[in-house]
VEXKOL-491027 format. One line per 4 residues: number of its first residue (from 1); for each residue z, y negated, x negated of C-alpha. Coordinates in steps of 0.05 Angstrom, whole numbers. Example, Ala and Ser with C-alpha at 12.3 -4.5 7.8 and 13.67 -1.06 7.14 Angstrom:
BEGIN
1) 156 90 -246  143 21 -273
END
This chain:
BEGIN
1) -150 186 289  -115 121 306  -154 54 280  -146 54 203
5) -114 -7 192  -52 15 230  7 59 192  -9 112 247
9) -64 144 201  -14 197 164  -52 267 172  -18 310 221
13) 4 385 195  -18 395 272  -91 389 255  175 -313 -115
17) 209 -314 -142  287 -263 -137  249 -219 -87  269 -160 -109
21) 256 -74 -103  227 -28 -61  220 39 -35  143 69 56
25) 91 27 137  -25 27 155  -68 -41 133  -129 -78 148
29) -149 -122 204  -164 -200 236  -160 -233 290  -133 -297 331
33) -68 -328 288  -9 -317 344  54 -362 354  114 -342 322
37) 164 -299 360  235 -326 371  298 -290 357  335 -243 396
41) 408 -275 412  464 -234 382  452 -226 309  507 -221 259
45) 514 -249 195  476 -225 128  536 -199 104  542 -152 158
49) 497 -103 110  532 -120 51  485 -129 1  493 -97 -74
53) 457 -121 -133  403 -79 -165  397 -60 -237  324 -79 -257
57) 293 -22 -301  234 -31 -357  183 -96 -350  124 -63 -331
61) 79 -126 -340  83 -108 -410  12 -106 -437  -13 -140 -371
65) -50 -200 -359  -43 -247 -296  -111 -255 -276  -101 -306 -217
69) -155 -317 -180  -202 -296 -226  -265 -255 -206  -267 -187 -254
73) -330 -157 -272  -339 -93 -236  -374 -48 -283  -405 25 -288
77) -358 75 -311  -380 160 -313  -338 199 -262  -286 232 -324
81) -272 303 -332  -212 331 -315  -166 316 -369  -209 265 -395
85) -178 197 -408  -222 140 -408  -202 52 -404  -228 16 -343
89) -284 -24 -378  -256 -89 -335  -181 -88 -346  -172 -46 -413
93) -118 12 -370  -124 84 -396  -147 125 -336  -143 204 -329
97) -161 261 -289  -118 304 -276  -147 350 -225  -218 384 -204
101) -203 399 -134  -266 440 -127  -258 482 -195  -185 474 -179
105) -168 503 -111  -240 509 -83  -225 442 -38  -251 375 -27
109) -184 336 -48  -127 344 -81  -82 284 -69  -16 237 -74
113) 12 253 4  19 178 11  35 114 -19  112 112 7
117) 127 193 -9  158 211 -81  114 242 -108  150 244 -177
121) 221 269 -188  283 239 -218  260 244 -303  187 245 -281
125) 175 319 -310  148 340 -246  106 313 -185  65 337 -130
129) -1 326 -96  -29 350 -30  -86 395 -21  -112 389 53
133) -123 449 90  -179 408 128  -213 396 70  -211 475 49
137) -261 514 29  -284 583 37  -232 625 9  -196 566 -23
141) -131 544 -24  -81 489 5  -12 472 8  35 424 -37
145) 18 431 -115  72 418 -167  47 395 -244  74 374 -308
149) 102 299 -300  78 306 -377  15 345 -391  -8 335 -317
153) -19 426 -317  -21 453 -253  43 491 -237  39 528 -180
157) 40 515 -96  109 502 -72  133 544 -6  151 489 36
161) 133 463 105  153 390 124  147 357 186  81 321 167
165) 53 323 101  90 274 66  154 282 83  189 322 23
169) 244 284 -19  259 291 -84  335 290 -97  360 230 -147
173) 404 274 -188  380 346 -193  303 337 -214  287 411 -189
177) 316 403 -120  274 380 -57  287 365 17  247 378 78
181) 264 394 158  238 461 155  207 468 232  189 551 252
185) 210 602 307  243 665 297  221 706 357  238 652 409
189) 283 613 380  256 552 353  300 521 287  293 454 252
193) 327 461 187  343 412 134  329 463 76  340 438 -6
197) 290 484 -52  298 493 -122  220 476 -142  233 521 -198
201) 259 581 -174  235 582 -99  316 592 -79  321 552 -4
205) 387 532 28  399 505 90  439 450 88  436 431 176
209) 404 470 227  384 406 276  373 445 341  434 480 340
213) 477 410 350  424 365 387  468 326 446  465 368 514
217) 411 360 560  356 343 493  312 392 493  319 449 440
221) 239 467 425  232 416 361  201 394 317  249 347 284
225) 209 293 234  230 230 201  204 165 226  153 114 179
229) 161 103 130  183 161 93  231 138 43  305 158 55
233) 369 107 50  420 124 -8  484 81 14  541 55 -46
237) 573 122 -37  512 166 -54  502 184 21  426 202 42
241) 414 170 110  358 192 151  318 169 210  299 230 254
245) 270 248 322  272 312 357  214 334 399  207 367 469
249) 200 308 511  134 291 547  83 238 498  88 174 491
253) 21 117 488  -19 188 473  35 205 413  83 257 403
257) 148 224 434  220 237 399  296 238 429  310 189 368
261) 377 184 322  411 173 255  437 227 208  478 221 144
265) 462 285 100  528 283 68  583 273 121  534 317 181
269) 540 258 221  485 238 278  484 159 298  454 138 365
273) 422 72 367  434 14 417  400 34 473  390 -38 486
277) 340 -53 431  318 25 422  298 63 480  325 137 464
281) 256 164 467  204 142 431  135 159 410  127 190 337
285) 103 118 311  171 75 335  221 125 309  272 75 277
289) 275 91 198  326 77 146  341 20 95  332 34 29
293) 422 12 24  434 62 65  473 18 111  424 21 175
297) 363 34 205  298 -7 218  259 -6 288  202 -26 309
301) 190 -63 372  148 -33 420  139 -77 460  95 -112 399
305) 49 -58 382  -19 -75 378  -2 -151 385  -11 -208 336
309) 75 -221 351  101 -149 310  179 -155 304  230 -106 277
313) 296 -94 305  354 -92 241  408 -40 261  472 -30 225
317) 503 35 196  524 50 274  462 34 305  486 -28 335
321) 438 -89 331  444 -139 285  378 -182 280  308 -191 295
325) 256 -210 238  186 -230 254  147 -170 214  87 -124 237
329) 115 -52 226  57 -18 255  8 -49 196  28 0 125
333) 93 -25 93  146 8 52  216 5 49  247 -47 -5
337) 307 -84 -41  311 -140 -69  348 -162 -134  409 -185 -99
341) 412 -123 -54  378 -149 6  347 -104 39  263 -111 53
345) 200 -86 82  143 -105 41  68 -85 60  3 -128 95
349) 6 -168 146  -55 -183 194  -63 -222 253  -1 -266 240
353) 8 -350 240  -46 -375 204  -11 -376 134  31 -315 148
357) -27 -268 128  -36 -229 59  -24 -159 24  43 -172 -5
361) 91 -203 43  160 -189 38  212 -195 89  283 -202 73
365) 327 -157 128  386 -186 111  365 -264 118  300 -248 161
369) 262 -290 122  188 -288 95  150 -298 31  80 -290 19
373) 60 -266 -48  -1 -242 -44  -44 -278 12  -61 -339 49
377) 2 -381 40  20 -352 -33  8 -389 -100  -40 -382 -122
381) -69 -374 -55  -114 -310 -51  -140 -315 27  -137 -273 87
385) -116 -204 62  -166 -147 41  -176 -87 76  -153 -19 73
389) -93 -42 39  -41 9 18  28 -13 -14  72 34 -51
393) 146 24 -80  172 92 -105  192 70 -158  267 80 -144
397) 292 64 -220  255 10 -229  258 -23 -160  234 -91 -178
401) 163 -73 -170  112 -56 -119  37 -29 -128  -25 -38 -77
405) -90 -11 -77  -145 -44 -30  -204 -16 -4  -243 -80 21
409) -319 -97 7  -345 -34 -28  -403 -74 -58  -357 -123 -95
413) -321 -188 -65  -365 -231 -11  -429 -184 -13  -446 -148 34
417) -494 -87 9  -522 -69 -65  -507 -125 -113  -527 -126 -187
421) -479 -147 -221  -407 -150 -172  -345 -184 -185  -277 -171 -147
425) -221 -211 -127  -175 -156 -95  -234 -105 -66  -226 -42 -97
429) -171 -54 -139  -97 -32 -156  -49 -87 -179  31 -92 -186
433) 76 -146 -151  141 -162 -190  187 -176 -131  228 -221 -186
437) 179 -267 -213  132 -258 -156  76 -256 -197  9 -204 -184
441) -12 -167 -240  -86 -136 -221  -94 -69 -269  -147 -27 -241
445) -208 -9 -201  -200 53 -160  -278 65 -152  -258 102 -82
449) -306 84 -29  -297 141 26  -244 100 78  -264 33 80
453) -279 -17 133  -320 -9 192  -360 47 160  -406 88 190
457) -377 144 142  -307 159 132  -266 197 95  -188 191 97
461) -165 233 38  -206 180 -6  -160 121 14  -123 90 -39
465) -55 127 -42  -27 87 -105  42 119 -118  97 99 -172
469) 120 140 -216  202 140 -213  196 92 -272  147 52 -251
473) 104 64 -309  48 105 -289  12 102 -219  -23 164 -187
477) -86 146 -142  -144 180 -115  -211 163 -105  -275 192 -94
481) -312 159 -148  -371 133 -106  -371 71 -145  -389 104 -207
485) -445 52 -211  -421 -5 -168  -487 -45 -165  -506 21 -124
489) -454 60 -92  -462 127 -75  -427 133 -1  -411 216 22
493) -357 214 69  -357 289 43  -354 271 -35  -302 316 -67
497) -233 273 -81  -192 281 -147  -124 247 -175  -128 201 -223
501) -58 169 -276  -56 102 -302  -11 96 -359  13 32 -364
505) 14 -5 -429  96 2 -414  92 81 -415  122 108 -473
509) 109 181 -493  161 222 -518
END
């Protein structure tokens, strides 16, 4: 596994204010501040990606309190049962279990895939969590598992097989339909198919067999598999625009490497990218994904991976180069929007300018400029950024809002082992960024401590995989509940790890 502050760490199947929405890049870090990095000549205009304004959805600060700077108490709180709903004794949110992965399934974790995958459909009566096959045991199960958006049930496995494990996509329209490139062999003929399922029925179609209409001289072996972050682009005419690569080439820095390109799901059409600014092979971690408009692609440079000077190339709707903006890519980020249509990337930033460093900073594509909400530079100022920060912004109907959930100092904020009595400011807790007012609203304490930094032990499926409901009103996270008791935290990079809702004070139940 690549170093765990990077996006990289996705588990293989093969093992202020008018900011604006969102939609998925690793996080953690430090090091020497580096010097800004200039331009690249050539850029067009903002208007060039014609911005559209968004619709803001229900004010999920509702029932919230801005704690600023404030330290919270970090106190003990019994693992729950499953289906057991209890209120974080520090913030006042109703927590509940919804899963018991050993009871369950006879595995160690049952999981949201990721921060930046839907895991919820379009009305939020279904959504799905991942149960690792590494993580299996004897005679137990894995696979994607569907439940009740509503009573949180188990359903039933879904029989799909995506690229990695988080890339399925739930359609916006049809709540029972959901994408995936469908990667298998028939004798020896490999296929790549973008296939829809009905969730409910099991009824696949294949909507594009890849393979069969790759340019000549690409080789014809597969797999095809979106780039990070996973969300798709959904331009003004409905369109779904992807960001694939198609395998067969020899690796790239030790990663699978990609012949790279554009598709638009409606019109069957492939897009090839400036060859200038994107090489047309690249490894699995550079593969250019879409904006959240629909209206072009994003790529990272490589050229700055593993630097403190990460840049992303903008590319318009035909792959021709339109600007450079000064944000890490290869440190977790999601896909965003803003309320005036401009499109964003939003996530942590390490390494950067001194000031330039934080959890929430938010680039504007369009503009390529920077704001710091929740970090060194922002106000109120909360420091260099905690580790093991995850940002999530699936919530597509409500895009004015962002959640994070940060690992950091297991033993509270500024100690460094066993502590009677810990406080936190950021460690171990899940908060929501309004990408309007700019303002943080902390809501949570995750309680995971299984991935977190430098540890001796380590456990990946316990990161913090906050994900949005479509709504924005309740958040699915996982954790591994080894801070129980907080003054002494139990750490077994082997500790079983369950899903956990918040309902937000905004959540309304029919």
């Amino acid at each position: 596994m690549l170093p765990s502050r990077r996006r990289f760490i996705q588990k293989s199947l093969l093992s202020l204010p008018a900011v604006g929405a969102l939609s998925a890049c690793g996080g953690g870090g430090g090091g020497t501040p580096a010097a800004p990095v200039a331009e690249v000549p050539g850029g067009s205009s903002p208007t060039d990606l014609n911005p559209v304004p968004v619709v803001a959805g229900i004010d999920l600060s509702a029932g919230l309190q801005n704690y600023g700077l404030k330290r919270m108490p970090y106190s003990k709180l019994a693992k729950p049962a499953k289906g057991q709903t209890v209120l974080d004794p520090d913030f006042g949110t109703r927590i509940t279990r919804i899963t018991d992965c050993v009871s369950d399934f006879k595995n160690l974790c049952a999981a949201p895939a990721y921060p930046t995958a839907m895991a919820w459909n379009s009305d939020e009566t279904r959504f799905i969590l991942y149960v690792p096959g590494s993580t299996m045991q004897s005679g137990g199960q894995q696979g994607w598992a569907m439940y009740n958006g509503t009573t949180y049930a188990f359903i039933k496995f879904i029989d799909i097989n995506p690229g990695d494990v988080e890339q399925f996509y739930w359609d916006h329209q049809d709540p029972a339909t959901l994408y995936y490139i469908d990667n298998h062999s028939v004798g020896s003929t490999m296929h790549a198919d973008l296939t829809a399922i009905n969730v409910e029925t099991g009824v696949k179609t294949v909507e594009y067999s890849f393979l069969d209409n790759l340019p000549a001289g690409w080789p014809r072996t597969g797999p095809v598999r979106c780039g990070y972050p996973f969300a798709l682009g959904i331009n003004a005419k409905g369109e779904r625009i992807w960001g694939l690569g198609a395998g067969g080439i020899p690796n790239i820095n030790g990663q699978l490497a990609l012949n790279v390109f554009g598709f638009n799901q409606t019109t069957k059409q492939m897009v090839f990218y400036d060859t200038q600014y994107v090489a047309q092979g690249q490894a699995r971690g550079t593969t250019p994904f879409p904006l959240l408009s629909g209206q072009g692609w994003v790529a990272p440079d490589p050229a700055s991976q593993n630097s403190q000077t990460g840049r992303v190339f903008i590319l318009d709707i035909n792959g021709k180069y339109v600007r450079t903006v000064n944000f890490d890519a290869y440190e977790h980020c999601d896909t965003a929007m803003n309320a005036a249509g401009h499109d964003m990337l939003v996530g942590s930033q390490f390494n950067r300018p001194t000031g330039g460093n934080g959890n929430v900073i938010v680039a504007d594509l369009n503009t390529g400029a920077i704001q710091n909400l929740v970090g060194e530079s922002s106000s109120p100022a909360f420091g260099y950024p905690t580790t093991g920060s995850l940002t999530g912004s699936t919530a597509w109907q409500n895009p004015m809002w962002i959640a994070t959930g940060m690992t950091g100092d297991i033993y509270g904020t500024d100690n460094s082992g066993p502590t009677a009595n810990p406080t936190t400011l950021l460690d171990q807790e899940i908060m929501l960024t309004s990408l309007t007012s700019g303002l943080t609203y902390r809501f949570a304490h995750h309680r995971s401590t299984g991935n977190y930094s430098n540890a001796p032990q380590s456990n990946y499926w316990a990161q913090t995989n906050v994900t949005l409901s479509t709504s924005g009103t309740r958040v699915l996270f996982q954790s591994d509940w080894g801070n129980g008791d907080p003054s002494n935290p139990v750490l077994n990079p082997d500790a079983a790890v369950d899903t956990y809702v918040i309902e937000l004070p905004s959540y309304k139940r029919a």
